[in-house]
C-alpha positions in Angstrom: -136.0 119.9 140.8 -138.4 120.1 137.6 -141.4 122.8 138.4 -142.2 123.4 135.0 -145.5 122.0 133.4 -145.8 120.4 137.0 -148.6 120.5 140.0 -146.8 120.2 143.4 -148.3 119.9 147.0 -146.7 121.5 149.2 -146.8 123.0 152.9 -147.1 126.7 153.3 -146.6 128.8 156.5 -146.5 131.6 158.1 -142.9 132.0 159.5 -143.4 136.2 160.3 -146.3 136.3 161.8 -145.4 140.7 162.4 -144.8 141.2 159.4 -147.1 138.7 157.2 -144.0 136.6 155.5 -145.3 133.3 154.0 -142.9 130.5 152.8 -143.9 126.8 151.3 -142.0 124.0 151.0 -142.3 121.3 148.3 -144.1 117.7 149.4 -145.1 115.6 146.9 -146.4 115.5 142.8 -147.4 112.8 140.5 -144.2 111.1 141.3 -144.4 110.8 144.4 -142.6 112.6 147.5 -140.2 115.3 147.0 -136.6 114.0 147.6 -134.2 115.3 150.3 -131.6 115.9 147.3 -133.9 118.1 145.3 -134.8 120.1 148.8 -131.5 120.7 149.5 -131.0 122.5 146.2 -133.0 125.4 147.7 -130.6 125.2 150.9 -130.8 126.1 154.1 -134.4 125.5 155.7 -136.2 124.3 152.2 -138.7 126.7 152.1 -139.3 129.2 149.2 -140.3 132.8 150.0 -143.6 133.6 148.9 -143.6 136.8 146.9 -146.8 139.1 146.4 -148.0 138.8 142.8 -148.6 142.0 141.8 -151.9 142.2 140.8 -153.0 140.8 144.9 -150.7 143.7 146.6 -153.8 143.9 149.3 -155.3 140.6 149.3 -151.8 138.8 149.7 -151.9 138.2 153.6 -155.4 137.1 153.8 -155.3 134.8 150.5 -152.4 132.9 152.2 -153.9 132.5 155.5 -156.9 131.2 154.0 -154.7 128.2 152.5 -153.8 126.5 155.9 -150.8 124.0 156.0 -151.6 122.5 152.5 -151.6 124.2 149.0 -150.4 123.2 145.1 -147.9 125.0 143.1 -149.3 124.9 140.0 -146.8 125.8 137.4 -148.7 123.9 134.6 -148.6 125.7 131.2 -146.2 128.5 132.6 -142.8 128.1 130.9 -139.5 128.0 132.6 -138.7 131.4 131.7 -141.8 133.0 132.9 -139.7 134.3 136.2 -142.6 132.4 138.6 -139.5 131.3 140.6 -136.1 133.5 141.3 -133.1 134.0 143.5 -133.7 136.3 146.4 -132.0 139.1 146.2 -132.3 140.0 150.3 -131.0 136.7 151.1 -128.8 137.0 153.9 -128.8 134.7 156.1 -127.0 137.0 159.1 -130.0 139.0 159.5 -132.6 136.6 159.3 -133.3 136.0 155.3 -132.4 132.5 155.3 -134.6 132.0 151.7 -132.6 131.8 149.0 -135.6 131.8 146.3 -138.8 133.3 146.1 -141.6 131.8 144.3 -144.6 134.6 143.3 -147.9 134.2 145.2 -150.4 133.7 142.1 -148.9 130.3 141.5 -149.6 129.2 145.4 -153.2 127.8 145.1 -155.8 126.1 147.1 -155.5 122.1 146.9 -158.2 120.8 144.3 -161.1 118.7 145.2 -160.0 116.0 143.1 -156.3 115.7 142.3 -155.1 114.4 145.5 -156.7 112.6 148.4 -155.2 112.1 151.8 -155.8 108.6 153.5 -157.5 109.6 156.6 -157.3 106.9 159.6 -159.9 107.6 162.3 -162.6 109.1 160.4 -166.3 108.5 160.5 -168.4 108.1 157.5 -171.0 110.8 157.6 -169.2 113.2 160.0 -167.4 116.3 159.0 -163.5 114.7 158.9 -161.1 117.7 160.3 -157.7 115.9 160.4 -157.6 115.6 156.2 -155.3 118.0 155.1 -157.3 117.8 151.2 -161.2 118.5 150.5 -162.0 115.4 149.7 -160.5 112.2 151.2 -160.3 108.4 151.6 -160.9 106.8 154.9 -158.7 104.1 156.1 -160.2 101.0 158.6 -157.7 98.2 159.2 -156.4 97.2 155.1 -159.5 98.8 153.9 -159.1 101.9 152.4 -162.5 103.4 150.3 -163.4 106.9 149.3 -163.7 109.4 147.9 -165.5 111.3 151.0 -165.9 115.4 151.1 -164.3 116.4 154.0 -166.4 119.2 155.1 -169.2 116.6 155.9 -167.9 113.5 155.5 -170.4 112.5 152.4 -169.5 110.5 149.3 -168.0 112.6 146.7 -168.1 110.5 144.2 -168.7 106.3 143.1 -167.2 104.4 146.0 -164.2 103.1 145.0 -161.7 100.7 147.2 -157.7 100.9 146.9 -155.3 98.4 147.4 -153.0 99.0 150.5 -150.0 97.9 148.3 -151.2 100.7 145.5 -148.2 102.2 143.6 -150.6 105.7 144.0 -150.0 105.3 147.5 -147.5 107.9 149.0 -145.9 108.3 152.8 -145.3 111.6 153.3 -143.0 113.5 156.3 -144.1 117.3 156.7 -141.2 119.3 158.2 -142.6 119.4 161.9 -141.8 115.6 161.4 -145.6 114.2 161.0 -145.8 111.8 158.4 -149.6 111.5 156.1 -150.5 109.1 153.5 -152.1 110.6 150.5 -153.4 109.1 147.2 -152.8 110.6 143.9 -154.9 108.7 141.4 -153.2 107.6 137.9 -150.2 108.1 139.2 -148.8 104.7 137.7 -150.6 104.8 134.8 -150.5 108.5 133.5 -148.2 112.2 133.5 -149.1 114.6 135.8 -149.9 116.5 132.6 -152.2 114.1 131.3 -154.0 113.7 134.8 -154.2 117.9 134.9 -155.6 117.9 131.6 -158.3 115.4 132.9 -159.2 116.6 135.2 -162.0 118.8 134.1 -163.6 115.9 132.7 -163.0 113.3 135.3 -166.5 114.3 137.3 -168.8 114.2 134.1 -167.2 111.1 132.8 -167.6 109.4 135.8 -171.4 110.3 136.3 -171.8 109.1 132.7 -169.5 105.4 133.2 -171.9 105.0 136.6 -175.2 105.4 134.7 -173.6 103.0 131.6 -172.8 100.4 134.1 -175.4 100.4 137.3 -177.7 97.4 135.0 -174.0 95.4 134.4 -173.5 95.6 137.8 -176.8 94.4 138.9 -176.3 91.0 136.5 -172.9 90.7 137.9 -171.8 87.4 139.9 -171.3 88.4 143.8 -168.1 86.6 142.9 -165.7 89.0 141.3 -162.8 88.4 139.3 -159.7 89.9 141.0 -157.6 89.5 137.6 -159.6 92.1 136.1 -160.4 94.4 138.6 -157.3 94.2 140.7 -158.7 93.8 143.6 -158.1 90.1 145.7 -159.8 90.9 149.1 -163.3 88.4 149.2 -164.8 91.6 151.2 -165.3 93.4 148.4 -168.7 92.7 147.4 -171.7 93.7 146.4 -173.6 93.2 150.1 -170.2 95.3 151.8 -171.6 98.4 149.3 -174.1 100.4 151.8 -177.8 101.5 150.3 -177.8 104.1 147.7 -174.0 103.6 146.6 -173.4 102.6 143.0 -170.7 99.9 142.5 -167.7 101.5 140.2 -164.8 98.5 139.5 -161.1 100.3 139.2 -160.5 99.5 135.9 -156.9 98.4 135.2 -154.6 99.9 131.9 -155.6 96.5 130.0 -159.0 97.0 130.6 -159.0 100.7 129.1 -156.7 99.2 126.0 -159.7 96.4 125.1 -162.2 99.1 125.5 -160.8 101.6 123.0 -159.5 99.1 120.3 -162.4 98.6 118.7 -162.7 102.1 117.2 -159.0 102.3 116.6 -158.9 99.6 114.3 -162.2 100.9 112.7 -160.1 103.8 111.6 -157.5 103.6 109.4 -155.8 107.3 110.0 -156.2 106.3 114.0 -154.5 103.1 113.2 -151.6 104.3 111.5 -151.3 106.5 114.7 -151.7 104.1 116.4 -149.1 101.8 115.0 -146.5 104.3 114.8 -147.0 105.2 118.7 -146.9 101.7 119.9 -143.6 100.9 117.4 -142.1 103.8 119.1 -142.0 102.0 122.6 -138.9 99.3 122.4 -140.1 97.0 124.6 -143.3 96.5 122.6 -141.2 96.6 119.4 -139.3 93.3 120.6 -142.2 91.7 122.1 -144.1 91.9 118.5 -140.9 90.8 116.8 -141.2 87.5 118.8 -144.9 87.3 118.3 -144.6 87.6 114.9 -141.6 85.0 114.7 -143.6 82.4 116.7 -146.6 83.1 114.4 -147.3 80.8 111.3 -149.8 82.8 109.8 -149.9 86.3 109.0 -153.1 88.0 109.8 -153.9 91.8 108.4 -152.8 93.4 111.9 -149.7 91.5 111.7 -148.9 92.6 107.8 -149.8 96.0 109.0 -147.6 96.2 112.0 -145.0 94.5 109.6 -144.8 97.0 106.6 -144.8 100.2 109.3 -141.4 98.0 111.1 -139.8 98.2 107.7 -140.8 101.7 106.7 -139.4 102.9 110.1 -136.4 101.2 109.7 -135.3 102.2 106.2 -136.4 105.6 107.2 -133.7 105.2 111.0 -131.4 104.2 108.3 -131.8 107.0 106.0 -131.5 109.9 108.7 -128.5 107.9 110.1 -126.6 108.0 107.5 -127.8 112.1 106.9 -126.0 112.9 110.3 -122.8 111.5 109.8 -122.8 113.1 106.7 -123.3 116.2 108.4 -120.9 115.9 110.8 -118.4 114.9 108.5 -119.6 118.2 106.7 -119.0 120.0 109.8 -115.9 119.2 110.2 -114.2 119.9 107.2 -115.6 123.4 107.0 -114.4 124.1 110.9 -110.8 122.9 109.3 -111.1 124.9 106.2 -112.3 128.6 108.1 -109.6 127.8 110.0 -107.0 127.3 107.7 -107.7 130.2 105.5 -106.9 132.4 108.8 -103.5 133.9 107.7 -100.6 134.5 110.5 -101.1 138.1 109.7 -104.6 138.3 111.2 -103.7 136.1 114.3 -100.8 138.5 114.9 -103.6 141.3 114.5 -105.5 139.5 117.4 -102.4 139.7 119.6 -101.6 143.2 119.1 -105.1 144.0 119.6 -104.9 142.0 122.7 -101.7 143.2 124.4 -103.5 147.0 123.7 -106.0 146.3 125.7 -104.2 145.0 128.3 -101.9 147.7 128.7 -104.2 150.2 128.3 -106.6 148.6 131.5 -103.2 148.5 133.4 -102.7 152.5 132.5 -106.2 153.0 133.6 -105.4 151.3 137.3 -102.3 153.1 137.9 -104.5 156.5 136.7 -106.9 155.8 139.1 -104.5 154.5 141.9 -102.7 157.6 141.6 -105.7 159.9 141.4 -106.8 158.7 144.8 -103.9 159.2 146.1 -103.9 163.0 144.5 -107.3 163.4 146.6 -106.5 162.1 149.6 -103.4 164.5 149.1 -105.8 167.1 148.5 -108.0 166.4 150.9 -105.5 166.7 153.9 -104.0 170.0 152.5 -107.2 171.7 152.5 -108.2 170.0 156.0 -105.8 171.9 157.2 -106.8 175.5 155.2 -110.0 174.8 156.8 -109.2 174.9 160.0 -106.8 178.3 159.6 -109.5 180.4 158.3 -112.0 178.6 159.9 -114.3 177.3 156.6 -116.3 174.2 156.9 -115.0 172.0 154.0 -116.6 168.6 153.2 -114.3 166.3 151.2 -115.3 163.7 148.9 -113.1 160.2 148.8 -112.4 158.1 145.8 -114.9 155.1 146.9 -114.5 150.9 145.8 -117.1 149.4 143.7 -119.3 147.4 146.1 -123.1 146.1 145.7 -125.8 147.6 147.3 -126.8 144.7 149.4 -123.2 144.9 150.7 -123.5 148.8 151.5 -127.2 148.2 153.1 -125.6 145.6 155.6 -122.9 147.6 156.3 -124.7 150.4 156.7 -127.0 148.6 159.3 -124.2 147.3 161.3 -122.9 150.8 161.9 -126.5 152.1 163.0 -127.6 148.7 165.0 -124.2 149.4 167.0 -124.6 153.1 167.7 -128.0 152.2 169.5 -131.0 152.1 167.0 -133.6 149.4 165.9 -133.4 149.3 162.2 -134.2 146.6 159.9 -132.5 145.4 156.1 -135.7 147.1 154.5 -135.5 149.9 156.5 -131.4 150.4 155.8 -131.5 149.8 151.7 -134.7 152.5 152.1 -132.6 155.0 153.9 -129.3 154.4 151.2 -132.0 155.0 148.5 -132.9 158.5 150.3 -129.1 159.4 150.5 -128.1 158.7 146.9 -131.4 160.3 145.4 -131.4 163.6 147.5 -129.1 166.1 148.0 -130.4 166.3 151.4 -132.3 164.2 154.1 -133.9 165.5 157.5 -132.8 162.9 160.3 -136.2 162.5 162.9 -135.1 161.1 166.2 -136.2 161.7 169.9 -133.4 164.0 170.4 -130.7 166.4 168.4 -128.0 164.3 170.1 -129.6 161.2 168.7 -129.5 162.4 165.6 -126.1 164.1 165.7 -124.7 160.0 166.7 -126.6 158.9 163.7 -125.4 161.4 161.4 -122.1 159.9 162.4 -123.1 156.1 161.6 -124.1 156.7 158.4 -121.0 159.3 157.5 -118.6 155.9 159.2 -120.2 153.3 157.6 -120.0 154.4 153.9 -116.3 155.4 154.7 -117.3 159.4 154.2 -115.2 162.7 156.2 -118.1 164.3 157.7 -118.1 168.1 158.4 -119.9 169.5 160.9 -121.3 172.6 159.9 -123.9 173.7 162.6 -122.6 177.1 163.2 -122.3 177.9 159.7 -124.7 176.2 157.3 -124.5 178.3 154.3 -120.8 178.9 153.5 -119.2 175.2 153.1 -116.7 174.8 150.7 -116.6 171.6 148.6 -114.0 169.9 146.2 -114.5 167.9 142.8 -112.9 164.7 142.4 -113.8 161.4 144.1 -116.6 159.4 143.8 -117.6 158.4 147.4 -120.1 159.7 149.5 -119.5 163.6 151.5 -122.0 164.6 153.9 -122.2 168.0 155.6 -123.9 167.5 158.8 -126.2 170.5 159.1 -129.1 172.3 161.5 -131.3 173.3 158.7 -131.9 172.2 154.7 -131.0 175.1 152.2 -132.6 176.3 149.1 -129.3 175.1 146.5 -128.6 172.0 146.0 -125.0 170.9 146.1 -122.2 168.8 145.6 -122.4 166.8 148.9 -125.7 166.0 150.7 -127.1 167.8 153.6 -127.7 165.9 157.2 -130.3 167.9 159.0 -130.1 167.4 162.4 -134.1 167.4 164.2 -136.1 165.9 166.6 -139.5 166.8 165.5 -141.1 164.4 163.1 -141.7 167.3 160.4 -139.4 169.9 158.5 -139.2 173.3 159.5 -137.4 176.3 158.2 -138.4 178.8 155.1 -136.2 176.4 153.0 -138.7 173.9 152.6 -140.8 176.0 150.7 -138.5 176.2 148.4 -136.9 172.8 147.7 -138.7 170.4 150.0 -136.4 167.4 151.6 -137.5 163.9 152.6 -137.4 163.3 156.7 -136.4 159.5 157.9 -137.7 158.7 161.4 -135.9 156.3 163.8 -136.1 155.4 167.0 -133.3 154.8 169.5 -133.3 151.4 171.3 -133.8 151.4 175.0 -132.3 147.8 176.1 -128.7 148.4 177.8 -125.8 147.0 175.7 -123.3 147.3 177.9 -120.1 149.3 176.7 -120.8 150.2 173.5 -118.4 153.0 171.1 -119.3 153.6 167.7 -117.5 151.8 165.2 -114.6 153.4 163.2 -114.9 154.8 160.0 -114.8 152.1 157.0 -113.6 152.0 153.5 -115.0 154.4 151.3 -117.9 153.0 148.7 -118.7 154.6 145.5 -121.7 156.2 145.2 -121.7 156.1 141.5 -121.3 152.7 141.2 -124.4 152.5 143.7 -126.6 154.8 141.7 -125.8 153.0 138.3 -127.4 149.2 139.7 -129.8 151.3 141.6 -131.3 152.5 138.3 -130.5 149.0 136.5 -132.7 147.1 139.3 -135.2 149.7 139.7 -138.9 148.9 138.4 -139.7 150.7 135.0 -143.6 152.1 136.3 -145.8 152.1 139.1 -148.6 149.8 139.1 -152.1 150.7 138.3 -152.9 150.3 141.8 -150.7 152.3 143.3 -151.0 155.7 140.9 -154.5 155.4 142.1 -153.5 156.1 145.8 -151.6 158.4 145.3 -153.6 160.2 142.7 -156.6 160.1 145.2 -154.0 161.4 148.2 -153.1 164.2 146.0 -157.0 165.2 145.0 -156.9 165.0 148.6 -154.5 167.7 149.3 -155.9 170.4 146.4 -159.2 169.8 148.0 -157.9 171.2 151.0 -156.7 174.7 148.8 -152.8 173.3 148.8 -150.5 171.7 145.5 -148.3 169.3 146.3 -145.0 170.0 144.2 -144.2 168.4 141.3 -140.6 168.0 141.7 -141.7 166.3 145.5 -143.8 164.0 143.7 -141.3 163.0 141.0 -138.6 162.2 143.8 -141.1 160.2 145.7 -142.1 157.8 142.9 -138.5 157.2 142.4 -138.3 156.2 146.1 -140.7 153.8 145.5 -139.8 152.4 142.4 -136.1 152.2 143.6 -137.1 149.8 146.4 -140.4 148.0 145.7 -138.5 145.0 144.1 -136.0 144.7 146.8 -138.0 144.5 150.4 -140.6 142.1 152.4 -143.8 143.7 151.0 -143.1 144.7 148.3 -144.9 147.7 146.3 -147.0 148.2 150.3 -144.0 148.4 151.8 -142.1 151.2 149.7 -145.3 153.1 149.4 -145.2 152.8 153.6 -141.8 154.4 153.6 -142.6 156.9 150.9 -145.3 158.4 152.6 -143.8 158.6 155.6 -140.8 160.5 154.2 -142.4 162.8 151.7 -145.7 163.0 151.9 -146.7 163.1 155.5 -143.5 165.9 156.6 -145.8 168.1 153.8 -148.9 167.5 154.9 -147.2 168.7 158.7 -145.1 171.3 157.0 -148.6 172.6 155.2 -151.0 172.2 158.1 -153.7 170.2 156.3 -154.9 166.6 157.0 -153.5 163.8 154.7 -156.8 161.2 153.7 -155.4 157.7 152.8 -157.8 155.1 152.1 -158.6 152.6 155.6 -157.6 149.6 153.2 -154.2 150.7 152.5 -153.6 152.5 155.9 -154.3 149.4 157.3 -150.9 148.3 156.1 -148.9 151.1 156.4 -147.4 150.7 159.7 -144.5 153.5 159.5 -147.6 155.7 158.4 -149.4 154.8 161.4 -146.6 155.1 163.9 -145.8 159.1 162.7 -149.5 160.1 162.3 
């Protein structure tokens, strides 16, 4: 489907009303309806998934409510690599994310007065007209169809002007809930949807000018009008049909405009030329003028005109013709020549080259192969060490190169089963904490709770967890491997090491001297309560790399925090010196990675990581600290994690 340079009318709605997700679905442009084929190129449902621009990060929900069912994409002037529409990259349809684009909100716009008008059967002249979809509309009585009439009050907006039922600007429309409307898109047959968008500034003082020009023609016109030149052919249409203090405006037809501009063209012989060369352009009026001209005796100046710029163009079609088979043939022989003065020696060069590669990439598997098999060797041998002198020992495995939205659903399957409510967003936000920390405080109702979840999370990135309750400081660790190790712990420590740190709570803040020293994000969840019937947790997976992970972590992370958002959190932190405390800068460093890690990649974008951030850094400080975090009633508004743990 073409969206660039191009105004589209689409539907838009609200398919998450919880948590304010908007998607539209493409109707109809200047060509009339959207085809099924070019809907079904977006797959699944049709829709696109509207996107917060970022520059309306807090006025996203309430700009797209204020649309209703109907608004334009207006993608004219923004080139095709301008990014205004993208591939998804939460699609998945399993959970729910059954968009596979996004389209960004500042291109979603409300539908113009007068670009497109629905045909409105039912409405009153006079009377506010609530059914049209479009500000202004036509109304439709029987085969008459007249307008245009403002929909808010149901008053002319504009000369009255009748349209044929059999209009080619006509256009049947079916909206997804299976309601069809007819709407009217003026020019449509006789101009681009560029050239009407370009207009359309101008159409409203043009048209006041055109009705004072021709309100004394009209007067000293014959009741009797002349359906070959104003298209219409109903006998209704007359002067007495027109109602008191309407001006009569005749739709004037693409001859009508020709004869009205050809005067001053052939006044002017630059515009001529022009002229000329534009019309000899268009075949079909090159070979109708060829049989004029044939069937003429006598040659007038227009003719010998139009007949010296046929034979210039020609011998010029000739000339360039005969340029680009030369240059092919050109072409050609210097592809055969570069390719004849490569010697045998270079092409055996190539090969040797070649079969290097090769078997050095097949040296590099076997290496690796038989380094994992070293660790897991490794690994058991000191299992068993462990457990004779009584160490804890967390063991790193050599992980397979996944991508993250593959980790994040496997990640959530493990949790969902062991018995918690967790969403996509809410998974790729707690990988983010366990690759970017060395070590994470787990908030549930219970230390059971979060001992099971400790367990999820070690299973479903295929990791040997160790539990280390008793002993928290002396844990033994091994290099090698490049999965994730977790040491599940009952308090943080002040070193960071070579595995991450699970610490078990079930207070919503961090406690222990530790803190002080190198304070540690907490991630709040909440156990479901609906019964499941027999439920065990699932078995421990294939190890992941966590390298691999961190590397397209930093690739798709955003480069800087909007304006926007430095100024919360600059006013937060005021905030907190005003209160005789300094917030960390190491805490604050790790929390704007946080958020630049996952803004791009969940519903809400830049609100939503800033929700999760705050949650997980900022407010365990504030608790940690005793003092009173102040965020701004606009942004708290929409910080619903924020709201649940305050």
């Amino acid at each position: 489907m073409e969206f660039s340079n191009n105004i589209i009318v689409s539907y838009i709605e609200e398919d998450n009303e919880q948590h304010s997700l908007f998607h539209v679905r493409p109707l109809l442009d200047m060509n009339g309806p959207i085809s099924e084929d070019a809907i079904s190129s977006f797959k699944d449902t049709g829709y696109l998934r509207i996107a917060p621009d970022k520059k309306e990060q807090y006025s996203f929900k309430e700009r797209m409510r204020s649309l209703g069912k109907f608004c334009v994409i207006n993608l004219f002037g923004v080139e095709e690599g301008a990014g205004k529409i993208r591939p998804n990259r939460n699609y998945a349809p399993q959970f729910g994310e059954v968009h596979q684009f996004i389209i960004y909100s500042d291109v979603v716009q409300p539908l113009p007065k007068d670009l497109v008008y629905e045909v409105v059967t039912g409405g009153v002249e006079g009377k506010p007209i609530a059914q049209s979809a479009t500000p202004t509309c036509y109304l439709r009585n029987g085969g008459r169809i007249q307008g245009p009439y403002n929909a808010a009050d149901g008053s002319l907006s504009n000369n009255l002007v009748a349209i044929r039922p059999d209009s080619p600007s006509l256009f049947a429309v079916t909206l997804p809930n299976g309601q069809e409307r007819l709407f009217y898109w003026p020019g449509s047959e006789q101009t681009s949807s560029v050239e009407r968008v370009r207009l359309m500034e101008k159409t409203l003082d043009n048209s006041k000018e055109d009705a004072g020009d021709k309100s004394e023609t009209a007067k000293a016109t014959s009741k009797k009008i002349n359906t070959e030149r104003t298209g219409f052919v109903s006998a209704r249409r007359i002067k007495e049909n027109i109602k008191g203090g309407m001006s009569y405006k005749p739709v004037a037809t693409p001859l009508d405009t020709l004869r009205r501009v050809i005067p001053s063209i052939v006044n002017s012989e630059t515009m001529l030329q022009d002229a000329v060369s534009y019309l000899l352009s268009i075949p079909q009026f090159k070979n109708s003028i060829n049989k004029r001209l044939k069937s003429s005796d006598k040659e007038s100046p227009l003719i010998t005109a139009f007949n010296e710029q046929l034979n210039s163009l020609e011998a010029e079609r000739l000339r360039l013709i005969m340029e680009i088979e030369k240059a092919k043939e050109d072409e050609k022989a210097y592809a055969e020549r570069v390719l004849d003065e490569i010697t045998s020696q270079e092409k055996d060069k190539l090969d040797n080259i070649q079969k290097q590669i090769t078997e050095t990439e097949q040296s590099l598997s076997a290496i690796k192969n038989e380094q994992a098999k070293l660790i897991d060797m490794r690994n058991s041998i000191a299992g068993e060490i462990s457990l004779l002198n009584n160490t804890p020992l967390v063991l790193r495995r050599e992980g397979e190169v996944e991508p993250i939205i593959y980790a994040v659903q496997r990640l959530r399957e493990h949790i969902q089963n062991a018995g918690f409510d967790i969403s996509i967003d809410s998974a790729r936000y707690l990988l983010t904490l366990l690759l970017l920390e060395p070590q994470v405080q787990l908030c549930t109702d219970t230390l059971a709770d979060s001992g099971v979840l400790a367990a999820a999370i070690a299973n479903a990135l295929g990791a040997p967890q160790s539990y280390c309750i008793d002993d928290d400081e002396n844990i033994a660790s091994f290099n090698g491997g490049n999965g994730f190790s977790f040491a599940v712990v009952s308090r943080g420590s002040r070193q960071p090491s070579s595995f991450t740190r699970l610490i078990l709570s079930d207070k919503a803040e961090p406690f222990g001297k530790a803190y002080r020293y190198m304070p540690w994000p907490c991630y709040y969840l909440v156990g479901q309560k609906t019964k499941l019937g027999f439920v065990k947790l699932l078995p421990c997976d294939k190890p992941i790399s966590a390298e691999a992970l961190m590397e397209e972590l930093i690739v798709n992370a955003t480069e800087k925090l909007s304006y926007e958002t430095e100024k919360i959190l600059s006013g937060i932190v005021k905030s907190i010196e005003e209160q005789g405390c300094i917030l960390p800068v190491s805490l604050y460093r790790r929390m704007q990675n946080a958020i630049l890690a996952v803004s791009n990649h969940v519903e809400g974008g830049v609100i939503k990581a800033l929700d999760f951030a705050l949650s997980s850094y900022l407010i365990p400080f504030a608790k940690n600290n005793k003092i009173k975090l102040n965020i701004p009633e606009d942004v708290f508004a929409n910080l619903h994690i924020t709201k649940k743990i305050l």
